[in-house]
C-alpha positions in Angstrom: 33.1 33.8 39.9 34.3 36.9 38.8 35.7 35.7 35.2 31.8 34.2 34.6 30.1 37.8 36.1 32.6 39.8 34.0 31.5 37.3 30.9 27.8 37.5 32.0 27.9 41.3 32.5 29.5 42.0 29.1 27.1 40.1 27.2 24.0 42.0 29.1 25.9 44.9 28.2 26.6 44.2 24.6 22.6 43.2 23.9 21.3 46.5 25.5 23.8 48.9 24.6 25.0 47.7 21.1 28.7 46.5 19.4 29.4 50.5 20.3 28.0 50.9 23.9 31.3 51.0 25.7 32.4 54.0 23.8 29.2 55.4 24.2 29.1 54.4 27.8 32.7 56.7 28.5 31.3 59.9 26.8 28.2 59.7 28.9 29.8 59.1 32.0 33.4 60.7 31.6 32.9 63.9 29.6 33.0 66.4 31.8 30.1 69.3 32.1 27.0 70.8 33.7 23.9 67.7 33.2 20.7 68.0 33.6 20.1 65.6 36.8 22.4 64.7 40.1 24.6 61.4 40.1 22.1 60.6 43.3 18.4 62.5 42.1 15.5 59.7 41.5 15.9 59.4 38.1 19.3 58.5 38.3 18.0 56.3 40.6 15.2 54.6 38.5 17.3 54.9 35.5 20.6 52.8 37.0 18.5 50.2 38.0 18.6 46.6 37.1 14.5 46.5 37.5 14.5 48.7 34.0 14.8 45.5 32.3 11.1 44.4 33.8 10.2 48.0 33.2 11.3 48.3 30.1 9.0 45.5 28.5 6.5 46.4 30.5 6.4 49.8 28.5 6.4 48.1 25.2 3.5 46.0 26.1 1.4 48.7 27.7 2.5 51.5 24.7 1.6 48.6 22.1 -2.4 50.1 23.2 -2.4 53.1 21.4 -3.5 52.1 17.8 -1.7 55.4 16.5 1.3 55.0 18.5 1.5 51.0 17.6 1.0 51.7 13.9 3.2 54.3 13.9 6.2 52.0 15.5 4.6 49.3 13.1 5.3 50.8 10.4 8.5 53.2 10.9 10.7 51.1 13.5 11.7 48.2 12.2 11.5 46.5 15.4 11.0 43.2 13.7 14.1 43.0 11.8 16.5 45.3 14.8 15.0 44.3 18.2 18.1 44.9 19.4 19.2 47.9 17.3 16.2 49.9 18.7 16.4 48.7 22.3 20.4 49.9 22.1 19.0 53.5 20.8 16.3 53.6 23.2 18.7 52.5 26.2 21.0 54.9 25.0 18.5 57.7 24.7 17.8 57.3 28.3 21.3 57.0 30.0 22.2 60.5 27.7 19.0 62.4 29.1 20.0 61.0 32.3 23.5 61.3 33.1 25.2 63.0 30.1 26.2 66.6 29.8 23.2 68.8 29.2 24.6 69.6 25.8 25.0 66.2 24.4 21.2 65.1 26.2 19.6 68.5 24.1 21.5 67.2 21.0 20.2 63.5 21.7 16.2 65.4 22.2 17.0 67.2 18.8 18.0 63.7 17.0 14.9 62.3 18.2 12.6 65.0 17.6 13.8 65.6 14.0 13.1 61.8 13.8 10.0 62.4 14.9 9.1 64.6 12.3 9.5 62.0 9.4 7.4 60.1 11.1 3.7 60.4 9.4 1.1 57.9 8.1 -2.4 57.3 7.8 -4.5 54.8 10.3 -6.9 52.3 8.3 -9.6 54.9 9.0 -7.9 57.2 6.7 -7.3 59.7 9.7 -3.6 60.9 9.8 -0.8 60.2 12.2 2.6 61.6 13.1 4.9 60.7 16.1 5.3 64.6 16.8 2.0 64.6 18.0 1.6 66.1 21.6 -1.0 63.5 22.5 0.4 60.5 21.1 4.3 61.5 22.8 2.5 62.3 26.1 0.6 58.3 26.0 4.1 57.5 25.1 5.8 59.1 27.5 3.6 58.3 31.0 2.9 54.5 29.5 7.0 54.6 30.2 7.2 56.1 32.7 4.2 54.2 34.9 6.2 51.0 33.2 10.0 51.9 35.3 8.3 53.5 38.1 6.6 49.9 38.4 8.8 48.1 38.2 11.3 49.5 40.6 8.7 49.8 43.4 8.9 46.0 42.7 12.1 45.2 41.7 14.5 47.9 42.7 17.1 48.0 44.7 16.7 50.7 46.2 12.7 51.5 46.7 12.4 55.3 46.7 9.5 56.7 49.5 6.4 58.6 48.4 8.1 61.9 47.3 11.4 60.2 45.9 8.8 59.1 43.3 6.9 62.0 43.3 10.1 63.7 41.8 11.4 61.3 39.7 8.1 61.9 37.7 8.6 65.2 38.0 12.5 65.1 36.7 10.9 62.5 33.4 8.5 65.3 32.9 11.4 68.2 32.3 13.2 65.7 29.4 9.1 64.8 27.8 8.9 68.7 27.8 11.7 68.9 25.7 10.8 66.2 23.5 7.5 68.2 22.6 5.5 66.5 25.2 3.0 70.1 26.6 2.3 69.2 30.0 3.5 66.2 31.2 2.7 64.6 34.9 4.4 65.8 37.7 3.5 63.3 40.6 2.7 59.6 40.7 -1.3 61.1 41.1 -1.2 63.3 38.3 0.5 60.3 36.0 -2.5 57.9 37.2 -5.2 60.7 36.1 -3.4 60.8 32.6 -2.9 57.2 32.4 -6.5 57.0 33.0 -7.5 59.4 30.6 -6.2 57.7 28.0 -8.3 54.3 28.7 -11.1 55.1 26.0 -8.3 55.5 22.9 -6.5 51.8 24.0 -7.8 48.5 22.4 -6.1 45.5 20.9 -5.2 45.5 16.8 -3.4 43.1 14.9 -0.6 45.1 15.0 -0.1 45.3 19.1 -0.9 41.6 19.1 1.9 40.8 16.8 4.2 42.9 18.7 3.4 41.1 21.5 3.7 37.8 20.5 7.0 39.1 19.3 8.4 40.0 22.6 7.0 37.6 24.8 7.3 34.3 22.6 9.6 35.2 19.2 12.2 37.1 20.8 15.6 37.4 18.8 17.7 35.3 21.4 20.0 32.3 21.5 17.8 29.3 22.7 19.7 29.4 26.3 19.1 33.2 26.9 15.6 32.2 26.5 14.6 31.0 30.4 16.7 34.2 32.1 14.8 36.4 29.4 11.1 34.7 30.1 11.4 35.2 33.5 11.9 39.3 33.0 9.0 38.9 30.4 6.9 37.4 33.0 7.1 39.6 36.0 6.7 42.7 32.8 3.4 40.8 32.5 2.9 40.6 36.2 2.8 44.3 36.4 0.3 45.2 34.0 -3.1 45.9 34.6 -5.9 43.9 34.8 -7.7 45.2 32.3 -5.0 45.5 29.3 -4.5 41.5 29.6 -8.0 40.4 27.3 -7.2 43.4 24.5 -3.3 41.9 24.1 -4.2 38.5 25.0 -2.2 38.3 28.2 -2.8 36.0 31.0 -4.0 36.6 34.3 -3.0 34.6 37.1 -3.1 36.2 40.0 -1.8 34.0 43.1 0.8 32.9 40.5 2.2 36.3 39.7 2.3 37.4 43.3 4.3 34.5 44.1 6.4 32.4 41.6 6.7 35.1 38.9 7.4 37.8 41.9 9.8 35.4 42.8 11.6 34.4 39.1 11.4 38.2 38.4 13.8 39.3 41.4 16.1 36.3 40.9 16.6 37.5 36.9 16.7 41.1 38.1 19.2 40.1 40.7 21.6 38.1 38.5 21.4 40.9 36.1 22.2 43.6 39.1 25.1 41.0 39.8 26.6 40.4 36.9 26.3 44.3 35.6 28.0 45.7 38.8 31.7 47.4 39.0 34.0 44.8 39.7 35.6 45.0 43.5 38.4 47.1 43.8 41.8 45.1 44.4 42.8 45.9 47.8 
């Protein structure tokens, strides 16, 4: 059992982190220096977690809203072509800002926000974009952060109480700061009032439709990866809200999701939890 969890766990690995995760992986973890967050604070927490595979398609599907946001990763991220390029550089963004050295997570923020910069077009309207925008990086930033909060409560581990969550918004809020974000939530309240601000800008286009249909049903995997990965795609679906399902053309089945996807979703989570652990020590 060991040899297929060591196989299992270095293929998860390989997919979310890239052909150069494990050297990443040892800088992160083994350079020595001040960080930002504690080994044992609630983002670390949130951020270790198996459940950010659930959470993590969950934000993809609720960012997808934002017509300016969409068109912007439409046309600048080349998602179609590098699925798994950009997940490795997004997971990768996120294990730097959360357990790196506080100078190698500033110089990943500066990377990203120079990136950001270059990235400007125009929406059909003729109004402009840019991805340095304030507005758009703060829908960005609490869509993501509702999406992992989520799906830990759900799917973690670990749960975290009331105030456990309470700072781990809080913690995501000093790295969105950073990233140009001007004032980010700071408790699971205050990121349902932005959340909910945001409601009148959100619709269905073309665009978030095809990026949809492009995780859920076109997703760049071998044909047996397919039923593990569905299963994380459904309980993704499972957690978002009611009213985002008609606009992305997501089903709703309640009793269904509550029970057999609840249940699918923490077996996949479990067996990814499982197969991505340390091995046991030798005695």
């Amino acid at each position: 059992m060991e040899d297929v969890r060591g196989r299992l766990g270095q293929a998860l690995f390989l997919r979310v982190a890239g052909p150069d995760g494990a050297r990443h992986r040892e800088r992160i973890h083994h350079t020595a220096g001040p960080r930002w967050f504690d080994g044992d604070s609630p983002i670390a927490r949130v951020h270790g977690d198996a459940a950010m595979f659930v959470g993590g398609i969950r934000a993809l599907l609720l960012q997808s809203l934002h017509p300016a946001a969409m068109r912007a990763v439409s046309e600048h991220s080349g998602y179609r072509g590098d699925m798994w390029g950009r997940l490795a550089r997004t997971s990768r963004f996120l294990a730097v800002t959360t357990f790196g050295t506080a100078a190698d997570a500033q110089r990943a923020v500066d990377a990203v926000r120079a990136i950001h910069d270059r990235v400007r077009g125009t929406m059909p309207d003729g109004s402009p974009y840019a991805a340095s925008d304030p507005h758009l990086l703060l829908w960005v930033h609490v869509a993501e952060v509702d999406s992992f909060l989520r799906a830990h409560r759900v799917y973690g581990a670990d749960p975290l109480d009331d105030a456990g969550y309470d700072a781990y918004v809080a913690q995501t809020a000093e790295v969105a700061r950073r990233l140009g974000v001007l004032d980010p939530p700071t408790t699971v309240a205050g990121l349902a009032q932005v959340l909910a601000s945001f409601r009148p800008e959100l619709r269905g286009t073309p665009e978030a439709r095809e990026a949809v249909g492009y995780v859920l049903v076109r997703p760049p995997l071998p044909l047996l990866a397919r039923p593990a990965y569905g299963a994380l795609a459904a309980a993704a679906v499972g957690l978002m809200p009611v009213w985002s399902r008609a606009p992305l053309r997501l089903p709703w089945l309640p009793m269904a999701e509550r029970t057999a996807v609840r249940a699918m979703g923490a077996a996949a989570v479990g067996t990814i939890r499982w197969a991505m652990a340390p091995p046991a020590a030798s005695a």
